[in-house]
C-alpha positions as CSV (number, residue, x, y, z in Angstrom):
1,X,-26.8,-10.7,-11.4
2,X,-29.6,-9.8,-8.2
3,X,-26.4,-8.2,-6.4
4,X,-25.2,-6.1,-9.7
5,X,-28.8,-5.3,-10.3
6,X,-29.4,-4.1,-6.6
7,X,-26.3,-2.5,-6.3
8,X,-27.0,0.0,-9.7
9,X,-30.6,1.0,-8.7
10,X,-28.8,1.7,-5.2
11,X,-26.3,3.8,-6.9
12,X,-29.1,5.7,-9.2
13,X,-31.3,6.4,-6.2
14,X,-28.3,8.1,-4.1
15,X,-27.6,10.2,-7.5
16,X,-30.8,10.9,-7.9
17,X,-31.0,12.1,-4.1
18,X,-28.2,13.9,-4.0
19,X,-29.7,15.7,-7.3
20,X,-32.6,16.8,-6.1
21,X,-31.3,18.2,-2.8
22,X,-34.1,15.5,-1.2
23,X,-34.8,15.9,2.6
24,X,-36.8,12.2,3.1
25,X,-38.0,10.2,6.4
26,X,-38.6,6.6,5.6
27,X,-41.8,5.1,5.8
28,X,-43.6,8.6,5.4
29,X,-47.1,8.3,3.1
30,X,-47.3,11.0,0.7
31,X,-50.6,10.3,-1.1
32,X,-52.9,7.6,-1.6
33,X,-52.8,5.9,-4.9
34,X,-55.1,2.5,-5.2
35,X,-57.2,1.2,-2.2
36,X,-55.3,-0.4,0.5
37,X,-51.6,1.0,-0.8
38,X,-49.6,4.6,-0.8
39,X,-46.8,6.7,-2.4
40,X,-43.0,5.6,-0.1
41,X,-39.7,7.3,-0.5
42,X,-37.1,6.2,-2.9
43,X,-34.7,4.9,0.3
44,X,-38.2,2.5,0.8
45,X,-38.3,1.2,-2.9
46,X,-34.3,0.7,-2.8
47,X,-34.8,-1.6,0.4
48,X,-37.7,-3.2,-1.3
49,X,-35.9,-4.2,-4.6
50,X,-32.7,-5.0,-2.4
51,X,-33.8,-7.2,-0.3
52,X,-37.0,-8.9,-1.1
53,X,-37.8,-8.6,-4.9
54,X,-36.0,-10.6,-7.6
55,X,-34.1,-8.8,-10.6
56,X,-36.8,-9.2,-13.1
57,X,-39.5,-8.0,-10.6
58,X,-39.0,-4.3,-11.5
59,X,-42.3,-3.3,-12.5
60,X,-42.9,-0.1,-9.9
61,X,-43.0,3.1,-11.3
62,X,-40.9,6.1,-10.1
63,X,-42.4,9.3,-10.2
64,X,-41.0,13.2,-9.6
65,X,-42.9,15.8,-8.5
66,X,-41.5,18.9,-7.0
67,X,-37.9,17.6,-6.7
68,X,-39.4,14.8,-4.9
69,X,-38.7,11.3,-5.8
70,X,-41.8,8.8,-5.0
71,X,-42.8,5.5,-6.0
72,X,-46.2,3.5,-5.3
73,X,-46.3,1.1,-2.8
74,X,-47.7,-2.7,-3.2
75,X,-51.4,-2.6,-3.4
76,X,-52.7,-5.4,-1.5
77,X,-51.0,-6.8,1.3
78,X,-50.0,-10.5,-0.8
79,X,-47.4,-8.2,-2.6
80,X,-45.9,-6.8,0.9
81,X,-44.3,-10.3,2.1
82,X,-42.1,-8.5,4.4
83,X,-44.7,-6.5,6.5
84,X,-42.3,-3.6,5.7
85,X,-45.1,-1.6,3.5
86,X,-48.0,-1.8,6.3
87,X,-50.6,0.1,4.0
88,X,-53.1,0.0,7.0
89,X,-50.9,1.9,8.9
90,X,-49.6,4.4,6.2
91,X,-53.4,5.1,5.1
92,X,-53.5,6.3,8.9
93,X,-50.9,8.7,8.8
94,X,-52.0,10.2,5.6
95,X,-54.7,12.5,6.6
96,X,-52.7,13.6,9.6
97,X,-49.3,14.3,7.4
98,X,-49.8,13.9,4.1
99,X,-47.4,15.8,2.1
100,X,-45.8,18.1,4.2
101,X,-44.7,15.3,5.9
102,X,-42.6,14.4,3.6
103,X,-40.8,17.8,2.4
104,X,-40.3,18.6,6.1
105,X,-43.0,21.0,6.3
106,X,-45.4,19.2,8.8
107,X,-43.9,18.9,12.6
108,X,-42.5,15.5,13.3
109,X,-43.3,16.0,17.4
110,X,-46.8,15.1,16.8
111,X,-46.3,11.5,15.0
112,X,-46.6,8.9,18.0
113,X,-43.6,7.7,19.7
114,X,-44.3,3.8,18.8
115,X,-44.7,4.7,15.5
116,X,-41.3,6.2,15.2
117,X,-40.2,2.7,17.0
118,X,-41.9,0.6,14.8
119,X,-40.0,2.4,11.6
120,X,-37.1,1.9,13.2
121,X,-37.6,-1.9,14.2
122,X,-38.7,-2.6,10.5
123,X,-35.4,-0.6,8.6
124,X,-33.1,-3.0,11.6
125,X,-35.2,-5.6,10.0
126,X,-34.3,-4.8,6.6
127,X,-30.9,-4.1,7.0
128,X,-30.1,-7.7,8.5
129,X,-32.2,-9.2,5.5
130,X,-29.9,-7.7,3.2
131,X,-26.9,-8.7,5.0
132,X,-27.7,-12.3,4.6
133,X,-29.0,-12.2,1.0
134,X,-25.9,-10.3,0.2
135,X,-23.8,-13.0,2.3
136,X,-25.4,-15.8,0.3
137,X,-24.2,-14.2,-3.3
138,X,-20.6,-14.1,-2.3
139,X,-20.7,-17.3,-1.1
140,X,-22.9,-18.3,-4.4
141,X,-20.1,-16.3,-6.6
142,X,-17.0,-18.4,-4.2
143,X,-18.9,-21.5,-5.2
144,X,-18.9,-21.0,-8.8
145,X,-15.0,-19.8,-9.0
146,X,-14.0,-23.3,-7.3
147,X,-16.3,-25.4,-9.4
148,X,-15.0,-23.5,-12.4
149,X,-11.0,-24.5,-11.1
150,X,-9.6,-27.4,-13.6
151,X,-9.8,-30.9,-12.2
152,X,-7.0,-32.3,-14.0
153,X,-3.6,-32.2,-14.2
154,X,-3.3,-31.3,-17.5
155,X,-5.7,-28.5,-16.9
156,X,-3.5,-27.1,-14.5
157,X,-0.8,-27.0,-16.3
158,X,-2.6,-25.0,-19.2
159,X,-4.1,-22.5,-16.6
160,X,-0.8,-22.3,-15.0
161,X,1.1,-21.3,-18.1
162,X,-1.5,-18.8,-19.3
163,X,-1.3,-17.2,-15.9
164,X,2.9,-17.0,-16.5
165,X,2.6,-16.0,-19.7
166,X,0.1,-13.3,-18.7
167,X,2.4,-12.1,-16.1
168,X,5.7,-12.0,-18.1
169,X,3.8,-10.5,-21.4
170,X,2.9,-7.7,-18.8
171,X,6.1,-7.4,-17.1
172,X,7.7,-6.9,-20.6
173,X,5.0,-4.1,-21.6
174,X,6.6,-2.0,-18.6
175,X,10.2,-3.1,-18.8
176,X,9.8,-1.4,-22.5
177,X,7.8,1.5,-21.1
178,X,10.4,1.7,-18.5
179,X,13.3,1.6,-20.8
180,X,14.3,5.8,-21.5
181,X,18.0,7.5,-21.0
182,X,18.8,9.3,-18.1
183,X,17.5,12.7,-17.5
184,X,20.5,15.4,-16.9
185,X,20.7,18.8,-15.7
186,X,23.3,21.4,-15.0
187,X,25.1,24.0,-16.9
188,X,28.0,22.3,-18.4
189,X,30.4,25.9,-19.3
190,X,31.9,25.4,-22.5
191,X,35.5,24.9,-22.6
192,X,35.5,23.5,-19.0
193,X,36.5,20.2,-17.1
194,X,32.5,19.4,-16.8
195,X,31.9,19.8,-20.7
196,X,34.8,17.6,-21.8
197,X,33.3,14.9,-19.3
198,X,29.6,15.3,-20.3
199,X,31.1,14.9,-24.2
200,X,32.6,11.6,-23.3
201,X,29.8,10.6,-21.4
202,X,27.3,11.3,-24.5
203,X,29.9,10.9,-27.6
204,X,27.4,7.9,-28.9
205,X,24.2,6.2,-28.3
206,X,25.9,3.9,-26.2
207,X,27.4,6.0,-23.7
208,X,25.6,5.6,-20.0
209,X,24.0,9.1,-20.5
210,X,23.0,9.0,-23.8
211,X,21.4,5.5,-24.7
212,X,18.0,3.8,-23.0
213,X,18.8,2.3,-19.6
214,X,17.0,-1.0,-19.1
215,X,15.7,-2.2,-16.1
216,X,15.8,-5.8,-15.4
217,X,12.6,-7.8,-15.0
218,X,10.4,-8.4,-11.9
219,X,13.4,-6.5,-9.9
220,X,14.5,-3.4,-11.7
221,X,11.1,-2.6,-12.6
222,X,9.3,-2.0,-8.9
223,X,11.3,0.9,-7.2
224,X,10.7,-1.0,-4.1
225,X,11.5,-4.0,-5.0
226,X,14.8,-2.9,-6.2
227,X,15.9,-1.5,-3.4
228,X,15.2,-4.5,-1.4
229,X,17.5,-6.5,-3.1
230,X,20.1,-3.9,-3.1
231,X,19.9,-3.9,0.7
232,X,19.7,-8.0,0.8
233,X,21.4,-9.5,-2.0
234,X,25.1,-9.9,-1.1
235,X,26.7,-8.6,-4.0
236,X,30.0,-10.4,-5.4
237,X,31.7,-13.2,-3.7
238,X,35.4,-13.1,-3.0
239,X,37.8,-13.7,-5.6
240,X,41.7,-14.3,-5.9
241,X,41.8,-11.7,-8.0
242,X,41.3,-9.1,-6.0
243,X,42.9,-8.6,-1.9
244,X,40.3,-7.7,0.9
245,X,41.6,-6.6,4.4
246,X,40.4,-3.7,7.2
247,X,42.1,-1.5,8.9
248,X,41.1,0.2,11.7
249,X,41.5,4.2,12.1
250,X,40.8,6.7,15.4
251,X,39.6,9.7,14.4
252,X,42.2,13.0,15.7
253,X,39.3,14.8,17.1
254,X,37.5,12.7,19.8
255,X,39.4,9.9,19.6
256,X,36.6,7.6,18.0
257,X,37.0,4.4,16.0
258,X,35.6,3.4,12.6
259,X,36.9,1.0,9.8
260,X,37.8,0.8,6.6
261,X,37.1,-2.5,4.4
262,X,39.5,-2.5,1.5
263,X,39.3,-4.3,-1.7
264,X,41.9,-4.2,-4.0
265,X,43.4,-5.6,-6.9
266,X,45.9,-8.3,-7.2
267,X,46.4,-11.1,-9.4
268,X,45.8,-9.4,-12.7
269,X,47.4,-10.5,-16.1
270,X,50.2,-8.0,-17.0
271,X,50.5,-5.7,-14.2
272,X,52.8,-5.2,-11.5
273,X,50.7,-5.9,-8.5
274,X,50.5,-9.7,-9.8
275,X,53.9,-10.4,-8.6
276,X,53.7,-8.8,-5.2
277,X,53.0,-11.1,-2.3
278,X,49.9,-10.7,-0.4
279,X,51.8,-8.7,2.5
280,X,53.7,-7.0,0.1
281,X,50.3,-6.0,-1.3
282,X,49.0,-5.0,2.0
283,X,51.5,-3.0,2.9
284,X,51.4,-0.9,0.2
285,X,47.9,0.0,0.6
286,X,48.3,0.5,4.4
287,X,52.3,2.4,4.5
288,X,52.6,3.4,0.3
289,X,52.8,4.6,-1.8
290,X,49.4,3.5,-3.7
291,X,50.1,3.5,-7.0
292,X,46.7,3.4,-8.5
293,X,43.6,5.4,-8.1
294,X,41.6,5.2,-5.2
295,X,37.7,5.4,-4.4
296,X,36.3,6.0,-0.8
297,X,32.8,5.1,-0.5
298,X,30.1,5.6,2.3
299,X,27.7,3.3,3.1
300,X,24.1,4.7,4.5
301,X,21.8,5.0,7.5
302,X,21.7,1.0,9.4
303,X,24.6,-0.1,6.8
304,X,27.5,-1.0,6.7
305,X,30.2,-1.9,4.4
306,X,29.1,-5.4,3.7
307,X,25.9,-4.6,2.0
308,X,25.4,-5.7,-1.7
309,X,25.4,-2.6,-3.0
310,X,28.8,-1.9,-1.5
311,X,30.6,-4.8,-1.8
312,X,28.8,-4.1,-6.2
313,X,30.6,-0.8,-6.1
314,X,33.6,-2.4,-4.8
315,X,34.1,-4.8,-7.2
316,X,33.1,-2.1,-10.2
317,X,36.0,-0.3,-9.2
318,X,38.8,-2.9,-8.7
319,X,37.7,-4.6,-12.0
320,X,39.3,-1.6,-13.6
321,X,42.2,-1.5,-11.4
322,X,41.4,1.0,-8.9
323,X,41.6,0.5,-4.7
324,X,38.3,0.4,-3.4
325,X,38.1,1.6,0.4
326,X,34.2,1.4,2.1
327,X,33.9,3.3,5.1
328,X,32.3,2.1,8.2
329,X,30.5,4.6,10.3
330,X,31.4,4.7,13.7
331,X,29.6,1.6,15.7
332,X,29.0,0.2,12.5
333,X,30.4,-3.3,10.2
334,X,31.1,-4.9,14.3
335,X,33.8,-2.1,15.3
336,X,32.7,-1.0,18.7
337,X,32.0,2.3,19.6
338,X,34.9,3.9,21.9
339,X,32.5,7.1,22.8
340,X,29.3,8.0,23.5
341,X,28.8,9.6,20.0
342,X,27.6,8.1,17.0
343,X,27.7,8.9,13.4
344,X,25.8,11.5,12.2
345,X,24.9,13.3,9.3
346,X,26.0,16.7,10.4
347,X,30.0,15.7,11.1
348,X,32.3,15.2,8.4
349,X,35.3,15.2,10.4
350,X,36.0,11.5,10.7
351,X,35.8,11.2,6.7
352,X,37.7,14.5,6.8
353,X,40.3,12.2,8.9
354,X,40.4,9.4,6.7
355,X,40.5,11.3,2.8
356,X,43.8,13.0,4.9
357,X,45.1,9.4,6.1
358,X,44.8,8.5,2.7
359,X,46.7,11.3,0.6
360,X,49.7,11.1,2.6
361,X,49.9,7.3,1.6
362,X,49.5,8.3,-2.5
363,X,52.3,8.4,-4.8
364,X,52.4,11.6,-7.4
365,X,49.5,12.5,-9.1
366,X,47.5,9.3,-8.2
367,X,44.0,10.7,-7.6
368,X,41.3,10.0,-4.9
369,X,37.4,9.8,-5.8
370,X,35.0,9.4,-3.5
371,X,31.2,8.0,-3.9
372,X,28.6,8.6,-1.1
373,X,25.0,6.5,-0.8
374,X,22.0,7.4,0.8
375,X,23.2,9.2,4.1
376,X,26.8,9.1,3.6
377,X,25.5,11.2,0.2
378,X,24.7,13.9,2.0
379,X,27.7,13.4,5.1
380,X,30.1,13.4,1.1
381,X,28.0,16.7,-0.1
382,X,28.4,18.6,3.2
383,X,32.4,17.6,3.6
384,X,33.1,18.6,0.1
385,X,31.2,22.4,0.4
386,X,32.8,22.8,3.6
387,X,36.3,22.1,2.1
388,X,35.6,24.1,-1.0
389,X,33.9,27.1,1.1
390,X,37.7,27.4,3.1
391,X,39.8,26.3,0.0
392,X,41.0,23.1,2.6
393,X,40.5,20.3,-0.1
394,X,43.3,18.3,-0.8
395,X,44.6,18.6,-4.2
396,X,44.4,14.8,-4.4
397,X,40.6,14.4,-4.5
398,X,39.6,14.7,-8.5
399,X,35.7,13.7,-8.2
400,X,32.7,12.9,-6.3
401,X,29.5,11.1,-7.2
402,X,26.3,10.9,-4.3
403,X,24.1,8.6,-5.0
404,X,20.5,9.1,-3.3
405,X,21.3,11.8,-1.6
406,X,18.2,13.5,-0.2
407,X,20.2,17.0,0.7
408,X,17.4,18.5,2.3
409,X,17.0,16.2,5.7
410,X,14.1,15.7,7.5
411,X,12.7,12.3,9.1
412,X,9.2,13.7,9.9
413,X,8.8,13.3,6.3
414,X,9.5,9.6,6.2
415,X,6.1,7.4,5.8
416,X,5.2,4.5,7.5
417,X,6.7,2.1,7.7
418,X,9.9,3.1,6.5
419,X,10.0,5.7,9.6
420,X,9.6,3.1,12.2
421,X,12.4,0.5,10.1
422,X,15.2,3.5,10.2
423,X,14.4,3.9,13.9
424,X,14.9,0.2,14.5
425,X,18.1,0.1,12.8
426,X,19.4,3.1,14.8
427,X,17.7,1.4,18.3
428,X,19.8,-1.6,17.1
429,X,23.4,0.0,16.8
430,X,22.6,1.5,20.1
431,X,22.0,-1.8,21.6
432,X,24.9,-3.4,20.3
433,X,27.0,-1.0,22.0
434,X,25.1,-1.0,25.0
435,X,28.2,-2.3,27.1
436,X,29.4,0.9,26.7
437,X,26.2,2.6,26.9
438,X,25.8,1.3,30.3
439,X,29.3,3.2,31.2
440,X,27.7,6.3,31.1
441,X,26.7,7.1,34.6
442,X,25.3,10.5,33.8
443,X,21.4,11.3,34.2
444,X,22.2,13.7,30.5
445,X,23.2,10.0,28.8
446,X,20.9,8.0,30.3
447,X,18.3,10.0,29.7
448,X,18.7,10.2,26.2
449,X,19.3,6.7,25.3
450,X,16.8,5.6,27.5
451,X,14.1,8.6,25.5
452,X,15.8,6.9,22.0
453,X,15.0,3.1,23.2
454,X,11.4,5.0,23.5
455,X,11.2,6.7,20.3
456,X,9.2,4.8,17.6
457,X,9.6,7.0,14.6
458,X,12.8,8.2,13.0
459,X,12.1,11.4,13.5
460,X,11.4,10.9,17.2
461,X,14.8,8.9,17.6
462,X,16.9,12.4,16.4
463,X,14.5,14.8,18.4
464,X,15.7,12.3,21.7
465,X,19.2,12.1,20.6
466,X,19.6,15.8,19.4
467,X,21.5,16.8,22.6
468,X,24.3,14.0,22.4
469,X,25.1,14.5,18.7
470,X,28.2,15.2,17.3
471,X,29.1,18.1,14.4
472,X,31.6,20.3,13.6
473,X,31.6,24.0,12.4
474,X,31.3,24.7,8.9
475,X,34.1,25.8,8.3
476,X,38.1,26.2,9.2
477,X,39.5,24.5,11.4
478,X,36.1,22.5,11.5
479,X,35.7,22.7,15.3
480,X,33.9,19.7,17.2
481,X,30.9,20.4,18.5
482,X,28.2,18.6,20.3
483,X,24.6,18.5,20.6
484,X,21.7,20.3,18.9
485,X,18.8,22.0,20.4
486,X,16.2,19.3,19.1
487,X,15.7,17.1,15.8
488,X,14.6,20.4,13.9
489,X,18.2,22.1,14.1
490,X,20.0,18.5,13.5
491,X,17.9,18.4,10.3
492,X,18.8,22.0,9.7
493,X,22.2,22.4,10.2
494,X,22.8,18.6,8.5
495,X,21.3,19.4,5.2
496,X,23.7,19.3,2.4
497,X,21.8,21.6,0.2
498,X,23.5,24.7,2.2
499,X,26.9,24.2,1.3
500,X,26.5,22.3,-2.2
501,X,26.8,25.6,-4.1
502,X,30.6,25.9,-2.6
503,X,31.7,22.2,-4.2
504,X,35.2,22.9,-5.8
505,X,35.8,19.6,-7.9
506,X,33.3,17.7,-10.9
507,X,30.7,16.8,-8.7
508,X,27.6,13.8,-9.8
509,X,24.4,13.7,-8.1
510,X,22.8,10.4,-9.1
511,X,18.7,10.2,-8.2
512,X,15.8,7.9,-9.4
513,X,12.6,9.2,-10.5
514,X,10.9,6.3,-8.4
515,X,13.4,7.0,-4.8
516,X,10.4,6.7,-2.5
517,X,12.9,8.2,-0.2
518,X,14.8,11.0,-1.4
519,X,13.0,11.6,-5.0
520,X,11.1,14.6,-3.4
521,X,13.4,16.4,-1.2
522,X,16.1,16.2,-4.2
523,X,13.8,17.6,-6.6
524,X,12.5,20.1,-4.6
525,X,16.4,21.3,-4.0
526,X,17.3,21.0,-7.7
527,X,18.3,24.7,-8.0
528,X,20.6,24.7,-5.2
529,X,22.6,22.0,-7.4
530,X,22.5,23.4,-10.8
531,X,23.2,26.6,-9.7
532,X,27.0,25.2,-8.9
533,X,28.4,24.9,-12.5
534,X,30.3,22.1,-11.1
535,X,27.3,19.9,-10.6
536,X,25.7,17.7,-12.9
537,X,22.5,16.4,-11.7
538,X,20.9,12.9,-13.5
539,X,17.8,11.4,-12.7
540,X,17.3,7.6,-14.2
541,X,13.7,6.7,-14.8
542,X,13.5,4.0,-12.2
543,X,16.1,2.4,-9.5
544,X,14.3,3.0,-6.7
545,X,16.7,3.9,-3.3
546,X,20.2,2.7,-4.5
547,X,18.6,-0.2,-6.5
548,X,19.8,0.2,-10.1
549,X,19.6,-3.2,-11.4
550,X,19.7,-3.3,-15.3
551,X,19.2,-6.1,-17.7
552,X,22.1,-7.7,-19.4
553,X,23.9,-5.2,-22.3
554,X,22.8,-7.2,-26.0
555,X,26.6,-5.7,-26.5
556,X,30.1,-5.4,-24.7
557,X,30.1,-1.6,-24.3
């Protein structure tokens, strides 16, 4: 009670300060009021009430006069315990100062130098006494909370499940507040391939875009907490059902080498593939012809195919029959990197060289889809306006779907200390291939890696790699290129946003209002999506980055 009671009349005198516009110097006498005492500032009465008088001992009257705010001092010397009201002393400077001393009027030169010091020794003085009387109410207010702790086990138990029931009763509040359909935009033409999809998409109120999405507890709910476990959790464990196998490609254009994790079906009930052996599976994915649809997905920035969230959108896919095929980015999933560039999020040509690899495997009319997350979101984006801007596309590839895809690119926006964790991840790929790093006996190379190994930030990783990147022209025949002026022009010429407005095929941009990544730079480049009729752009109240976890269906959809 003395340290809420102290800590409101400090509050009311800074107000009350700050109101009157009051210029003050501690200490000052303004007028004398009973024998033996004087008029102090209101900083004096504060320090008076704060550190030596009780909180029923507030029986000194505040007066204002002249946007001044005084108060009378003690007037005998039995009510100034502290020494800090020195009446004697005060009564001195009176006739010398009096009130112009106090509203700045008088000059301050001509007050003695040891009086000055003495002030200033008493208001140390003062300070430290109210450090310790404040020190000894926490430690009076710790004291209380332990002696107030149950001392049985029985009364731990009952505190124990209040606290539990507190935090679940709260947790189900905002799962219900969370709870809300999707929001979509776009223009969805009448009488088009995008209408009749939006139509089956929201026929009912339970289709995925029409009904309340609900987040699961404790996970779904927190953005970041979501995301976390999509990046940690393993996702689904192997299964007889379903085939798993890589294959290795080498990209046509610089002779680089990347993987492709495959997961396909195989021991279903009642279909053809359940009586094929498990080479005789393989084989047809990796000669043909592939019977049944497949989806190409891209992992992103530090992933790799074997992330949760792939290995989820794997098994979502094979479930219903379809070939699932996860890309690995060059260096990335263990396959070593065969030349000194990375992957990047400005060339498209090694997924250009794989969605080609595929088609010429397909049997007639089987279609190709391909889903991008995070990074290879916008590396899917920029492939597909490239291909639609020359009219290159295979016919093969029906659909797309980018999921987190920032399209505008730029890692000086990342905060702390997700800015220093993407620069880690990158540092690390380089260090796992540092055997071949090392190879590089140029000062150009060495330079570079060595200014990346120096780079703490994201964004000062691509400014010190910029030179040594790989890209590829825009558009036909897609010529290789290397290196970018600085991380500015990588971030510039990467963006996907440029070349969305030429995307040929239906075309979903999945984002979550609570990305703490991409939410921002997505929103900001809204336009440059909708204006592509093509485009359908939905935003889920929560999810975080590529963390969609929803609670259980009460019904088989």
């Amino acid at each position: 009670p003395n340290l809420l009671s102290a800590t409101c009349r400090w509050s009311e005198a800074l107000l009350t300060i700050r109101s009157h516009h009051f210029c003050f110097q501690t200490g000052r006498p303004v007028k004398s009021s009973t024998e033996g005492g004087g008029v102090y500032s209101f900083e004096v009465l504060v320090l008076h009430h704060i550190i030596m008088s009780d909180h029923d001992s507030d029986d000194h009257d505040v007066e204002s006069n002249d946007s001044r705010v005084l108060v009378e001092a003690p007037s005998s010397k039995e009510e100034d315990e502290t020494g800090y009201f020195d009446t004697k002393q005060d009564s001195d400077l009176e006739g010398k100062n009096g009130i112009e001393g106090l509203s700045g009027d008088g000059n301050d030169d001509d007050e003695p130098k040891e009086k000055k010091d003495t002030k200033e020794v008493k208001l140390v003085g003062a300070t430290k006494k109210f450090s310790r009387r404040l020190s000894k109410q926490l430690r009076r207010q710790s004291s209380s909370v332990v002696e107030s702790l149950p001392k049985t086990t029985a009364g731990w138990t009952a505190l124990l499940t209040a606290l539990v029931s507190a935090g679940v009763g709260y947790e189900v509040n905002l799962q219900k507040s969370l709870t809300q359909p999707p929001c979509t935009f776009g223009q969805i033409p009448s009488k088009s391939l995008i209408e009749s999809i939006f139509q089956k998409l929201t026929a009912s109120p339970d289709c995925i875009l029409s009904r309340p999405i609900r987040p699961s507890l404790f996970v779904g709910t927190r953005g970041m907490v979501s995301s976390t476990a999509a990046y940690l959790f393993g996702g689904p464990s192997s299964s007889e059902k379903h085939l798993r196998f890589r294959e290795m490609m080498e990209s046509p254009v610089d002779g680089a080498s990347f993987a492709i994790d495959w997961e396909v079906p195989w021991k279903l009930e009642g279909s053809r593939i359940s009586a094929l052996s498990e080479e005789e599976r393989r084989n047809e994915i990796l000669k043909g012809p592939i019977r049944e649809p497949v989806v190409i997905i891209l992992h992103g920035i530090n992933n790799d195919a074997s992330f949760g969230y792939m290995r989820s959108l794997q098994r979502s896919f094979t479930e219903r029959g379809w070939n699932a095929a996860s890309m690995n980015f060059r260096g990335c999933g263990g396959v070593p990197m065969t030349t000194p560039r990375g992957y990047t999020a400005g060339n498209t040509n090694d997924l250009r060289s794989m969605v080609w690899a595929i088609a010429g495997r397909l049997a007639e009319n089987v279609p190709v889809f391909l889903v991008g997350n995070s990074l290879g979101a916008n590396i899917l984006a920029k492939y597909l306006g490239e291909e639609g801007l020359s009219g290159t596309l295979p016919t093969c590839v029906s659909g797309a779907a980018s999921l987190g895809n920032p399209l505008s690119i730029n890692s000086s926006l990342v905060s702390f200390p997700f800015n220093v964790l993407m620069a880690l991840g990158v540092k690390r790929t380089y260090l796992q291939n540092y055997s071949f790093f090392s190879k590089m006996t140029d000062a150009y190379h060495r330079r570079a890696f060595r200014n990346v190994m120096l780079s703490s930030t994201i964004a000062k990783v691509d400014d010190s790699a910029a030179p040594i990147l790989a890209r590829n022209d825009p558009f036909y025949p897609f010529a290789f290129r290397v290196g970018f002026k600085d991380g500015k022009a990588y971030w510039t010429d990467s963006s996907s946003y440029r070349l969305v407005r030429y995307i040929s095929i239906p075309f979903l941009n999945l984002t979550a209002e609570d990305d703490f990544l991409v939410a921002a730079p997505n929103r900001n480049r809204l336009g440059f999506s909708i204006a592509n009729p093509n485009i359908v752009v939905v935003e889920t109240r929560c999810g975080g980055h590529l963390g969609w976890h929803e609670s259980p269906l009460e019904s088989k959809l």
